[in-house]
C-alpha positions as CSV (number, residue, x, y, z in Angstrom):
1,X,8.0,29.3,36.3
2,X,7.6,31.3,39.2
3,X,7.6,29.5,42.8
4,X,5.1,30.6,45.5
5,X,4.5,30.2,49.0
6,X,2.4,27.1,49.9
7,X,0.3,28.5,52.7
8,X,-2.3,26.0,53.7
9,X,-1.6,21.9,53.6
10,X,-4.3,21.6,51.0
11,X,-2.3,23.5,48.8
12,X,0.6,22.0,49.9
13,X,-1.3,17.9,49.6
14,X,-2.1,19.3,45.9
15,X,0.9,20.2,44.8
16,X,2.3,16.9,46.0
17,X,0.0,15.1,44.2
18,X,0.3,17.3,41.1
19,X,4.3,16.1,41.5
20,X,3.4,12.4,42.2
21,X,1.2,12.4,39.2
22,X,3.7,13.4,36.8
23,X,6.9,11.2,38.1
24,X,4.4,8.2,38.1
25,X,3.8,9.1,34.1
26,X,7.2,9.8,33.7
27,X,8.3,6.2,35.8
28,X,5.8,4.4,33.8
29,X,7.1,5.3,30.1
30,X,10.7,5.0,31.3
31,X,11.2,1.8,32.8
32,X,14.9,2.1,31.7
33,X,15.9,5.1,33.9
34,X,17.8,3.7,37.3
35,X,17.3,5.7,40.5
36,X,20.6,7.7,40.5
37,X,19.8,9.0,37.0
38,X,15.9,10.0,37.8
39,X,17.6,11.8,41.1
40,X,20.0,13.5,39.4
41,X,17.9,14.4,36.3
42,X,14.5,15.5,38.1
43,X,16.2,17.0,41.3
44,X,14.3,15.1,43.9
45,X,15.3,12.0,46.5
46,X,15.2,8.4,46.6
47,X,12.5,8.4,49.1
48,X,10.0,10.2,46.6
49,X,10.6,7.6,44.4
50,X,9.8,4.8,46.1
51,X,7.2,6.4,47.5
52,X,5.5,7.1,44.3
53,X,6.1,3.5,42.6
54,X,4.6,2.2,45.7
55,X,1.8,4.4,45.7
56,X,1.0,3.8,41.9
57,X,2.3,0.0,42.1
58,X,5.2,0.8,38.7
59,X,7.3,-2.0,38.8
60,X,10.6,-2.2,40.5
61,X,13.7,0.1,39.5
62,X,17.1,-0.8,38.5
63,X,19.0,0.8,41.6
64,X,22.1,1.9,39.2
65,X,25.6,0.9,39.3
66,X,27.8,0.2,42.5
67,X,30.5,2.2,43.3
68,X,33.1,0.2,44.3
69,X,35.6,1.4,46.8
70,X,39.4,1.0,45.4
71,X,41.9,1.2,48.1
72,X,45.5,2.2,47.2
73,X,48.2,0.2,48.2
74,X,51.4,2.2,49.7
């Protein structure tokens, strides 16, 4: 794939919705997938996530496991 310049906003509003369209297909047949993992796996943030459940109305995410924060003891 070769990755050009976006030089107007219409492009640039196209390509976003291009992008939103598939991660909505993808969110919608993989309900199982957690946040972290379609981060990670798909390269984009948090924000575009939510953003495109709430803009297609998918149902709510799992947000992934906690990390829990172990202190050592001296």
């Amino acid at each position: 794939m070769q990755i050009m310049p976006i030089k107007s906003k219409r492009e640039f509003e196209k390509a976003r919705r291009s992008l939103d369209t598939q991660l909505a297909e993808v969110l919608a047949r993989r309900p199982d997938l957690s946040y972290p993992r379609i981060e990670k796996e798909f390269g984009i943030s948090g924000s575009v996530i939510r953003r495109v459940i709430k803009q297609y109305g998918i149902g709510a995410r799992r947000p992934g496991p906690k990390l829990k924060v172990v202190e050592e003891q001296v």
